[in-house]
N, C-alpha and C positions, 0 to 999 in steps of 0.2 A: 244036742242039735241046735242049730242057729234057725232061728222060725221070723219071716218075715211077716208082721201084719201090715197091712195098705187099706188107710180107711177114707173114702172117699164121699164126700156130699157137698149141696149146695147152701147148707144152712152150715155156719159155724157156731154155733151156741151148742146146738147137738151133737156135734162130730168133737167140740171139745169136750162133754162131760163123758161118751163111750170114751174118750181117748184116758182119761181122765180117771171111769171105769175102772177099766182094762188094764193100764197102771199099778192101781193101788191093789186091783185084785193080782198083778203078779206079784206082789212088794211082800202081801202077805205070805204067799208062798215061796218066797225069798230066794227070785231070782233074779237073775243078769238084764236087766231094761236098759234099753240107749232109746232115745226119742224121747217124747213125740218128736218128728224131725218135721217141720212144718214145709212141705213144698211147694211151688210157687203157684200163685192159684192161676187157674186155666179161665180164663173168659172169649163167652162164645155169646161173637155181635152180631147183632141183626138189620138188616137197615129197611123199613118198608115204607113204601109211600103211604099216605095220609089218608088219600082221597081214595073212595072206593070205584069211581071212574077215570077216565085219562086226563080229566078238565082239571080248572085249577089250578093253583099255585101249585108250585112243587116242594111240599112240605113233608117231609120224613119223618117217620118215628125208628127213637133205636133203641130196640128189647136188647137187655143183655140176662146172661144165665153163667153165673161166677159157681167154677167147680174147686173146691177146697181138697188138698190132699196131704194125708197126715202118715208117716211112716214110724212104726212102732218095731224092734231088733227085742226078740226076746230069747234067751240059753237056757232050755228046758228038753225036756222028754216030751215029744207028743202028744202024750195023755194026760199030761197037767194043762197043756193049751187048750185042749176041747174044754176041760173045767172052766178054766178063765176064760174062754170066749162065749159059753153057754149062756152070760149074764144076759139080760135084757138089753137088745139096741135099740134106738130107737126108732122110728121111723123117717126114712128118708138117707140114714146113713149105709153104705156100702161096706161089708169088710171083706176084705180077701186074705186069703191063710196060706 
């Protein structure tokens, strides 16, 4: 079976050691890995005014929230996947199977 992992978060320190992980736990089980294949990160802007009336200069603030996303191709049986994905994530990171 060809099993896609899709691991998604806002922090990259975390999203790289699950990926990181997830890896070496399949290497040991010694199978077919292609990735991490790092995709392009998604940034989502924000533009809001300053002042919390209508008065005043017109001065903006802009919040951003940078989404990271990592794709993992791994050639195994099903049931070795649940193994290697059972590890501990961390928090904050998403995975989809």
């Amino acid at each position: 079976h060809r099993i896609r992992i899709t691991l998604t978060s806002r922090n990259v320190k975390s999203l790289e050691k699950v990926c990181a992980d997830l890896i070496s736990g399949a290497r040991e089980k010694e199978l077919h890995v292609a990735g991490p294949v790092r995709l392009p990160t998604r940034t989502l802007r924000l533009c809001v005014r300053k002042s919390p009336n209508g008065e005043g200069t017109n001065t903006f603030d802009r919040w951003e929230m940078r989404i990271h996303k990592r794709l993992i191709d791994l050639h195994s049986p099903s049931d070795v996947v649940k193994q290697i994905t059972s590890i501990s994530i961390e928090p904050g990171v998403e995975v989809e199977v």
